[in-house]
C-alpha positions in Angstrom: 9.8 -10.5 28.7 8.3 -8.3 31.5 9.9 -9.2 35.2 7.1 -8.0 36.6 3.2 -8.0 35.6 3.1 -4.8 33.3 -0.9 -4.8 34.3 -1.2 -4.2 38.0 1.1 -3.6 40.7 1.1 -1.8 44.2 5.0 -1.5 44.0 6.6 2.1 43.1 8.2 2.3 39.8 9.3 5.3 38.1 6.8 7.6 35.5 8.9 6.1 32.5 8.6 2.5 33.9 4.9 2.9 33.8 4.7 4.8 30.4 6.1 1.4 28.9 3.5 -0.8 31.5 0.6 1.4 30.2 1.9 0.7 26.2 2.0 -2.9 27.0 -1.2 -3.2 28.5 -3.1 -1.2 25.1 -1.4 -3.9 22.9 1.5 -1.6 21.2 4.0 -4.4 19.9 6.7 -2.0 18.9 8.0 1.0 19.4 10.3 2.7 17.0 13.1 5.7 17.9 16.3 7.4 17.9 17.6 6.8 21.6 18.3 10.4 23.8 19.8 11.2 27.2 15.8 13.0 27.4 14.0 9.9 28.0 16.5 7.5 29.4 14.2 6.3 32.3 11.9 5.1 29.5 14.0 3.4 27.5 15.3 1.7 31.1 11.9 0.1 31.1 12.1 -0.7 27.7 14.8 -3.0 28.7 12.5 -5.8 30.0 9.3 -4.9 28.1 7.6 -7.4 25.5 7.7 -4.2 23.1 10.4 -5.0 20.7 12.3 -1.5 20.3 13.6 -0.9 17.1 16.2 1.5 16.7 15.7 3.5 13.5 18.8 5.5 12.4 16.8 9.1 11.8 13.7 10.5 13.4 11.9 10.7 10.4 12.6 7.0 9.8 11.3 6.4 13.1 8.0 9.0 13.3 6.9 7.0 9.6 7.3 3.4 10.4 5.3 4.5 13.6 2.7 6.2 10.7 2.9 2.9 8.4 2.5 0.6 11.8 -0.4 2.8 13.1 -2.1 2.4 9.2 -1.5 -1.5 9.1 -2.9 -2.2 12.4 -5.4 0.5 13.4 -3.4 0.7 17.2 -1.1 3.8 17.2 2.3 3.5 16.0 4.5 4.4 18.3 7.6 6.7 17.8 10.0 8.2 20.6 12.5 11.0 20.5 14.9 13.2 21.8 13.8 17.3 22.4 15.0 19.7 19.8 16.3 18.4 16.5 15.3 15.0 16.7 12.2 16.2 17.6 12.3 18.3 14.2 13.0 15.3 12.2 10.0 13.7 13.5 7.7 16.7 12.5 7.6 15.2 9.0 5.5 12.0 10.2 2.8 14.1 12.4 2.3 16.4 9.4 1.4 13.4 7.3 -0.5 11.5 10.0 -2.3 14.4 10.7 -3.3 15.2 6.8 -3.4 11.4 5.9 -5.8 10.6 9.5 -3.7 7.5 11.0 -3.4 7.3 14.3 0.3 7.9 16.1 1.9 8.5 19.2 4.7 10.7 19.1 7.0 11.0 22.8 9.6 13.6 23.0 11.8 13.6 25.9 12.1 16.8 27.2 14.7 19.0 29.3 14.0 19.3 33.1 11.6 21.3 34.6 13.3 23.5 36.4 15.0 24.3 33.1 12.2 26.1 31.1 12.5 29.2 29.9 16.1 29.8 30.2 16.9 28.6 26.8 18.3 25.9 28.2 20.2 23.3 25.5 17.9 21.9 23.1 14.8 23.6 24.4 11.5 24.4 22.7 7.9 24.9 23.0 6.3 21.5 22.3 3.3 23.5 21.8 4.2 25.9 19.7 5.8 23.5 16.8 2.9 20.6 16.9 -0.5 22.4 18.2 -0.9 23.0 14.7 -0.6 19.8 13.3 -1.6 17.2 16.1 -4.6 16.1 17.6 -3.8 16.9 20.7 -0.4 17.8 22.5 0.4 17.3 26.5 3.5 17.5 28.6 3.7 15.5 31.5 4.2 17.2 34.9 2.2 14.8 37.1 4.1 11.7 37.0 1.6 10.0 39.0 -0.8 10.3 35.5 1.7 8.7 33.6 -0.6 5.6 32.8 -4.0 7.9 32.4 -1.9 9.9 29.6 -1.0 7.7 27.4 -4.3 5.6 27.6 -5.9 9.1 26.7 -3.6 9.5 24.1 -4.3 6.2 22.8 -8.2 6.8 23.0 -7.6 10.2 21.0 -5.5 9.0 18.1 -7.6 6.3 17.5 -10.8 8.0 18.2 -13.1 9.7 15.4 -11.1 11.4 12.8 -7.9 9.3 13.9 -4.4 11.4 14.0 -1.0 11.8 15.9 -0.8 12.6 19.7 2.6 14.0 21.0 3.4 13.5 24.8 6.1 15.8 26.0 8.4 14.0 29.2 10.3 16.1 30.9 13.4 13.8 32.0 13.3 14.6 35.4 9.9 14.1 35.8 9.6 10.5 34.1 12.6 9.3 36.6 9.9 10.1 39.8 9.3 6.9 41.2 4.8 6.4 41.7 3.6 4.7 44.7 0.9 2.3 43.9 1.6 3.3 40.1 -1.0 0.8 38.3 -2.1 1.0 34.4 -4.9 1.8 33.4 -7.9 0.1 31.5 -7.8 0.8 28.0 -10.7 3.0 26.5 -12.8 1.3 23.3 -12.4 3.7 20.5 -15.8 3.9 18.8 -17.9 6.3 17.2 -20.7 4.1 17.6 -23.5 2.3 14.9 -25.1 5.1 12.9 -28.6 4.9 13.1 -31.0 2.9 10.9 -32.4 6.5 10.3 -29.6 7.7 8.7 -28.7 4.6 6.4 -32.2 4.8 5.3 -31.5 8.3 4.2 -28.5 7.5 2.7 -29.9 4.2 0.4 -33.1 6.5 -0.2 -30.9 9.4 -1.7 -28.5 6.5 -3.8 -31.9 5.1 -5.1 -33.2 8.3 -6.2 -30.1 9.4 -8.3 -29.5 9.1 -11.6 -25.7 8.9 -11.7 -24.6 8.2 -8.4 -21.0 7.3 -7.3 -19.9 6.2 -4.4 -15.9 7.4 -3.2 -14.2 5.5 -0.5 -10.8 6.6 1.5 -9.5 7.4 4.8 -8.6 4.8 8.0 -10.4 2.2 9.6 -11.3 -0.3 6.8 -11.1 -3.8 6.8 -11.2 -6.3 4.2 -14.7 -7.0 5.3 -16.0 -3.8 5.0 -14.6 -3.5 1.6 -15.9 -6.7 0.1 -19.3 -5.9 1.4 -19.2 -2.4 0.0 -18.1 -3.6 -3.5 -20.4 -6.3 -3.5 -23.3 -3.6 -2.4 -22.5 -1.3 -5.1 -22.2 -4.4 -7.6 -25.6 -4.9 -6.5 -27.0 -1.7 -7.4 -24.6 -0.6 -10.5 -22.8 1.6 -8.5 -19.4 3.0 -9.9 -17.4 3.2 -7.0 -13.9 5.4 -6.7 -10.9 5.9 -4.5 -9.4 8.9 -2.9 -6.0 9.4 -3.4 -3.6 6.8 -2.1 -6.7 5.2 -0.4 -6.4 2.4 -3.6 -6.6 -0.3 -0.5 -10.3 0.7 0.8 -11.6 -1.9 -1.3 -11.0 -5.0 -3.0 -10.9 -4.0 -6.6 -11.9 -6.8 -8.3 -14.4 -9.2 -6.9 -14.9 -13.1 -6.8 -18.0 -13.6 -8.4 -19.6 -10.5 -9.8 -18.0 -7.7 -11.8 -16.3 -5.6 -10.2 -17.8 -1.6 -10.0 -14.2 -0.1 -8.9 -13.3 2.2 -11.4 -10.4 3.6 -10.5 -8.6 6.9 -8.6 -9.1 10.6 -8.2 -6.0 12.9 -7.4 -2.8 12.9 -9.1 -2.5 11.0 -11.7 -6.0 10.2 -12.1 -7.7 9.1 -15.4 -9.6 11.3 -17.4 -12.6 9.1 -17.4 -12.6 8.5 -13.5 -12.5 12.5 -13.4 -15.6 13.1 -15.3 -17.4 9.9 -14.1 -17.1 12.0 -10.8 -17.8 15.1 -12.1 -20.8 14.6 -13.6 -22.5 12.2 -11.1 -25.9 13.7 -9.1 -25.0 12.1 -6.3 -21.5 11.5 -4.4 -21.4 9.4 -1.5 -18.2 9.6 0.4 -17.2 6.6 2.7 -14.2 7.6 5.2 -13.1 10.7 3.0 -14.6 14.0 1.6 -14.3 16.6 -0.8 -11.1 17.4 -0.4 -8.6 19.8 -3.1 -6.6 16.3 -4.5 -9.5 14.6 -5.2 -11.5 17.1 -6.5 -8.7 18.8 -8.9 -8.2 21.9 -6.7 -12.3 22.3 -6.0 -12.7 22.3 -9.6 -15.0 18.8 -10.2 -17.7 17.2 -8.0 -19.3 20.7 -6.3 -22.7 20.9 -7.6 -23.9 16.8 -7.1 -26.2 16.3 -3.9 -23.3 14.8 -1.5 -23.3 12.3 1.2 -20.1 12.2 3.8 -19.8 9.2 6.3 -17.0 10.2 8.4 -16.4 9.0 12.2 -15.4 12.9 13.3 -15.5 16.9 11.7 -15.5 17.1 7.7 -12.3 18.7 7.6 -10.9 19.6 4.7 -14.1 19.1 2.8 -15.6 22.1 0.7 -18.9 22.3 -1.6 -22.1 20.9 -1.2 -23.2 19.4 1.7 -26.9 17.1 1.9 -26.2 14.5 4.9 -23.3 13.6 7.1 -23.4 10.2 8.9 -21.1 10.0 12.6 -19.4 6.9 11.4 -16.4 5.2 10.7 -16.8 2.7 7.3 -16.8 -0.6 8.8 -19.7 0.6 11.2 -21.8 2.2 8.5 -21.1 -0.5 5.9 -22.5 -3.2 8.0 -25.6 -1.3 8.9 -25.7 -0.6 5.6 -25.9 -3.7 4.3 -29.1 -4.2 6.8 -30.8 -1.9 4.9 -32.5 -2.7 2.2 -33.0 -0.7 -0.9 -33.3 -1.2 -4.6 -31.2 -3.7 -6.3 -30.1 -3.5 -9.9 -31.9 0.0 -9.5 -29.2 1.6 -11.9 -28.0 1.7 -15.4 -25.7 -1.1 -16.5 -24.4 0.4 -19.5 -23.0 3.5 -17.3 -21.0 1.1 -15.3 -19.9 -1.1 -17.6 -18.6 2.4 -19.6 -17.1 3.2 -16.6 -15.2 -0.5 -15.1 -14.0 -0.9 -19.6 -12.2 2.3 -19.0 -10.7 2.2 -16.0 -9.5 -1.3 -17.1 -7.7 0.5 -20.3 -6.0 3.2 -18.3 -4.5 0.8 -15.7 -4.2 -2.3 -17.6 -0.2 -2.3 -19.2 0.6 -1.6 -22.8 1.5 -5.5 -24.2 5.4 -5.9 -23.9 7.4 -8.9 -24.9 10.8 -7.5 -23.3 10.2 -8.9 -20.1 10.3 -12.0 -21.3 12.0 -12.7 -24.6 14.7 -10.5 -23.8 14.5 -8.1 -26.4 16.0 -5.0 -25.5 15.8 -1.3 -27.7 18.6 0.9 -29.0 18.5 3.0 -25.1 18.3 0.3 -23.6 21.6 -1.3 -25.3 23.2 2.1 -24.9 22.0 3.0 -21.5 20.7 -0.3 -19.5 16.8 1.9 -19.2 14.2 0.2 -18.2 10.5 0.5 -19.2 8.4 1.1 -15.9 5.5 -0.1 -17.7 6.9 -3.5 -18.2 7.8 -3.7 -14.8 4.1 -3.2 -14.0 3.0 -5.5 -15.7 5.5 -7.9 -14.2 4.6 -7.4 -10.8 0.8 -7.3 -11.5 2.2 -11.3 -12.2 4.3 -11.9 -9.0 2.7 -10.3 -6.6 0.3 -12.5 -4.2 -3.1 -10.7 -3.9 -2.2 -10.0 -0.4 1.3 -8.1 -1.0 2.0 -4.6 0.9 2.8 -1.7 -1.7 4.6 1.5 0.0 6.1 4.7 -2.0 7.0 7.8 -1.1 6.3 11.1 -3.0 7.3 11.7 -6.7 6.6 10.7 -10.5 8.0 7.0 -9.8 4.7 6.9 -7.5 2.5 7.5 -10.6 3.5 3.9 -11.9 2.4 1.7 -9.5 -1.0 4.1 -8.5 -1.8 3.2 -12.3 -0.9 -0.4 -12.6 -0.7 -2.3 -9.5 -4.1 -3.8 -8.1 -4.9 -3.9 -4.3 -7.2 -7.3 -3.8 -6.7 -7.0 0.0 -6.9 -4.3 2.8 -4.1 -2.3 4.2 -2.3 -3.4 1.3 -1.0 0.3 0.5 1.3 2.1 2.7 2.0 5.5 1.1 1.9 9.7 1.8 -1.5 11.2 1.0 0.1 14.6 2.5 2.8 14.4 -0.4 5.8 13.7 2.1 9.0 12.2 0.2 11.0 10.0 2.7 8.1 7.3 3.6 8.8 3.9 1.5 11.8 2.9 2.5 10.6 3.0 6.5 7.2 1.8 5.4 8.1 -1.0 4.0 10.6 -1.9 7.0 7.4 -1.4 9.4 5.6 -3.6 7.0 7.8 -6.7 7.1 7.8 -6.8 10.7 4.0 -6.2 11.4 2.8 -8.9 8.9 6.6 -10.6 8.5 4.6 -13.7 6.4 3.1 -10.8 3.5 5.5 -9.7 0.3 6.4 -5.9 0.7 7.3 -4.3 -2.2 8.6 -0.7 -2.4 8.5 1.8 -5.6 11.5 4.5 -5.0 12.7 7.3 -6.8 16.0 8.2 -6.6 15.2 11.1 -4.7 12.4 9.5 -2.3 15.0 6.6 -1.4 17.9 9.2 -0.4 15.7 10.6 2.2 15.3 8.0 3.7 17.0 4.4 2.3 19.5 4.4 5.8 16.6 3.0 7.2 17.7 -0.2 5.1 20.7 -0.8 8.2 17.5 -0.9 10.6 15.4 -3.3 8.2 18.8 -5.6 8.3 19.3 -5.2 11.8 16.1 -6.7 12.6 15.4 -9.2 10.4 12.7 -7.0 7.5 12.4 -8.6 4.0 11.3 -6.5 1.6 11.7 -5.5 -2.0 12.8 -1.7 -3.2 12.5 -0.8 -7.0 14.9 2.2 -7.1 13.7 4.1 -10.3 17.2 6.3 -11.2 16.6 9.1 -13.4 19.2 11.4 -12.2 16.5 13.9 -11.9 13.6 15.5 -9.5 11.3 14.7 -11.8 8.2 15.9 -10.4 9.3 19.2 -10.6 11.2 19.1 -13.8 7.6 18.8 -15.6 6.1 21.2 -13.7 9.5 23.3 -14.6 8.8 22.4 -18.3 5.9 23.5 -18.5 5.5 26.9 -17.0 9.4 27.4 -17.7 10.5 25.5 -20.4 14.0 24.9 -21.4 15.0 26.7 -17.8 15.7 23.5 -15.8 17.1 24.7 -12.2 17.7 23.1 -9.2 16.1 19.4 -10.2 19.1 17.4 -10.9 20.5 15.0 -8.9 24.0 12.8 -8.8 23.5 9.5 -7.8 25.3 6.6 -6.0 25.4 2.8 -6.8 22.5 1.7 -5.4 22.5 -2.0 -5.6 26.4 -1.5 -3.9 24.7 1.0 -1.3 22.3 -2.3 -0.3 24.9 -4.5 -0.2 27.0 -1.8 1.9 24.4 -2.5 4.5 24.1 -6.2 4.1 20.8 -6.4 2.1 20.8 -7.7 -1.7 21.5 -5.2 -4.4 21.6 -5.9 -8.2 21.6 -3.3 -11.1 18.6 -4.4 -13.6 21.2 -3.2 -17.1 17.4 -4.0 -19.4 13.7 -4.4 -18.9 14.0 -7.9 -19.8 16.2 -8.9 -16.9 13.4 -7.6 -14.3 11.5 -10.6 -13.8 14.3 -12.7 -12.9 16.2 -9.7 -10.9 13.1 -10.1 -8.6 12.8 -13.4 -8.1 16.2 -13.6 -7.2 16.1 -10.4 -4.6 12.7 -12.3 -3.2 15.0 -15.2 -2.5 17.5 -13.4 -1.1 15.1 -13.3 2.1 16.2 -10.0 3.7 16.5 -6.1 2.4 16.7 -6.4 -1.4 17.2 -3.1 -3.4 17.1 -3.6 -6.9 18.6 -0.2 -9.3 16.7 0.3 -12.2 18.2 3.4 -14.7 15.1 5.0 -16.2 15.4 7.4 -19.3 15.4 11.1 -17.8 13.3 12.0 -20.7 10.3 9.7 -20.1 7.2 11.3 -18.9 5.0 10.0 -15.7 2.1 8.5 -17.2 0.0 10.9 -15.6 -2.8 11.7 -17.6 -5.0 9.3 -20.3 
């Protein structure tokens, strides 16, 4: 605990010192790092902080279970490394919090001032590598704004369209002790109640269509929000859709009515949910827009009238645009609500059409080997097991409230098909594409909500990039699950390979360790699943286990991502 009240204090104590008082006092919990000579002072303050510090054992580890901490929680994760290459291994979490909007805080420990421009060891221009791909990016020079830069840092990630921050600290600078060095009140990050104007507008416009849809993604949802969405486009026979990897907007079935989610756009979307969208007359976006994923490159959705409620800039949107709402979702949903309209204003049958389907595409093919044991001639040979089956399983043992996190790859397609997300903030995973974040997701996961199941999907290759991280998770205590599907194989890029260069495999394969013995290497639980029948039990037992489990699953190299209907 703090030996000193991190809020207010007329004592001097250093720039770091009150970099850590200022975290404390906006409500970060955790911050998560790779430790460097850069920012010593700050990790001196660290020392008797309330923040738990969790030392991660790669920057990227560390910048995405900042990213997965910042998605969870809505407050910026928090991530802190050294200059030079560990602040290249970081770049790989502001990329994706900057395409995927969640808000981070990024602090690189720089060399001394007096150093600049000499290229002096490790140096580089903080600017230069993240202005591109950051909200905003400072150095500290004044150390007596120490405090008033990270609160604005705070403010900015979380405001409007949310994103990462860096904060550059020289390490001479951050050791200057502050007279009278006092945090700062933290800022209310709000875009504010759209106006009853607007919502009227945007009900008017829903009413009027024919074949409306309504498509939900982005941050700063909650499970209120989402319920009350659902249960508002119930109300009117509303399809509603999710961007990619934003399956945990909304609740997708619902207690007491039928439920209008029907389904995903992006990779590995259904045909149905793609021309549901495509030939709707109006699209109303909630927390997302138009972007290439969803739309199939630009290629579905331009011509209907279109509605964006976004709390900042449309970026990334293209086509049509009627009316944009200043908003984030939960604002705009609960004065949306308020509004009136026409109930039941909409055509049941069209819904109906459009829930039936999306419950055939993501409902599993029937399969007894789960259960009775029955195994099929690759399986015997080769201990495979059928993905789909595990699907189905978990749909059975997860509680409705259980964290999903993947990385980047065909394993991902699995679980965006199958798996249902009842709860908010139940899906941690890249909407940039980034392999490397499931393994360091779901460690972040465990200890934000430590009484929720985690589950992580892995491919071989996703896991590699990041499954070190599993040391950290047993260092401090993370339960979790990991699913490692083994095909020897980028597989991704094998189909794309087969199909524009067929029989011309290059550069894809991959040799493999152990990696239930890798888990137990660590200290975690690792068992080999030999058969899709010995799932079930294999993940009851690595639940029990009640720390890192990593279970190995061999998949057939030949089977296809069930990518398409």
């Amino acid at each position: 605990m703090p030996t000193t009240d991190p809020a207010h204090t007329d004592a001097p104590r250093s720039a770091g010192h009150l970099i850590v008082a200022q975290l404390e006092h906006e409500g970060v919990e955790r911050v998560y790092g790779v430790p460097g000579e850069s920012y010593l002072d700050v990790l001196d303050g660290l020392h008797d902080s309330a923040i738990t510090t969790v030392v991660t054992r790669h920057e990227g580890g560390a910048g995405f279970m900042a990213l997965a901490e910042g998605r969870l929680t809505g407050l910026p994760g928090v991530a802190m490394v050294t200059r030079g290459p560990g602040a290249a291994n970081a770049f790989i979490a502001v990329h994706t919090a900057y395409q995927d909007a969640t808000p981070l805080l990024l602090f690189v420990g720089l060399i001394p001032v007096a150093d600049r421009g000499r290229e002096s060891f490790q140096e580089f221009d903080l600017t230069g590598w993240f202005g591109s791909t950051a909200k905003r990016v400072v150095t500290l020079d004044d150390p007596a704004s120490a405090a008033r830069v990270v609160s604005e840092a705070v403010h900015t990630a979380r405001s409007g369209r949310p994103g990462p921050v860096v904060i550059g600290l020289p390490e001479d600078v951050i050791r200057v002790r502050v007279p009278g060095s006092s945090v700062v009140e933290p800022r209310v990050a709000t875009t504010g109640r759209p106006s009853a104007e607007a919502v009227a507008d945007v009900v008017a416009r829903v009413d009027r269509a024919e074949r409306p849809v309504v498509v939900v993604g982005g941050e700063s949802w909650t499970d209120e929000a989402g319920a009350a969405l659902m249960a508002w486009a119930a109300e009117r026979r509303v399809p509603v859709l999710a961007d990619f990897r934003a399956y945990d907007a909304v609740p997708h079935r619902l207690a007491d009515v039928e439920s209008p989610y029907a389904g995903a756009l992006g990779y590995g979307r259904s045909d149905a949910a793609a021309a549901l969208f495509d030939d709707a007359d109006l699209a109303l976006f909630v927390g997302t827009s138009r972007t290439d994923v969803l739309s199939d490159g630009y290629t579905l959705g331009g011509g209907a009238e279109t509605v964006l409620v976004l709390p900042g800039e449309p970026l990334g949107h293209s086509g049509r645009l009627d009316q944009h709402v200043v908003a984030a979702p939960a604002e705009f949903v609960a004065a949306l609500t308020e509004a009136g309209g026409e109930p039941l204003r909409h055509d049941p049958a069209r819904l109906a059409r459009a829930r039936a389907a999306h419950e055939a595409f993501s409902t599993p093919a029937q399969d007894d080997r789960a259960d009775t044991g029955a195994r099929t001639e690759a399986e015997e040979e080769h201990g495979f097991v059928d993905l789909t089956a595990v699907m189905a399983v978990l749909r059975e043992e997860l509680d409705d409230d259980a964290v999903i996190t993947y990385g980047a790859g065909n394993h991902a397609i699995w679980p965006a098909r199958y798996l249902e997300h009842r709860s908010g903030h139940s899906l941690l995973a890249p909407r940039n594409g980034a392999m490397g974040m499931g393994i360091p997701a779901a460690v972040a996961a465990s200890l934000v909500h430590p009484g929720r199941q985690v589950v992580s999907v892995a491919g071989d290759g996703c896991f590699l990039m990041n499954g070190q991280e599993i040391a950290t998770a047993v260092g401090y205590g993370a339960a979790f699950v990991a699913i490692v599907v083994d095909n020897g194989v980028f597989a991704t890029i094998r189909e794309h390979q087969e199909r524009h260069y067929p029989g011309r495999p290059s550069g894809t394969g991959l040799t493999n360790p152990d990696f239930a013995a890798l888990a137990r290497s660590f200290g975690g639980y690792g068992e080999t699943v030999s058969g899709t029948a010995d799932f079930r039990k294999a993940l009851q037992r690595a639940r029990e286990s009640g720390g890192p489990a990593v279970l190995h699953l061999r998949q057939d190299p030949g089977v296809r991502s069930p990518s398409v209907s």
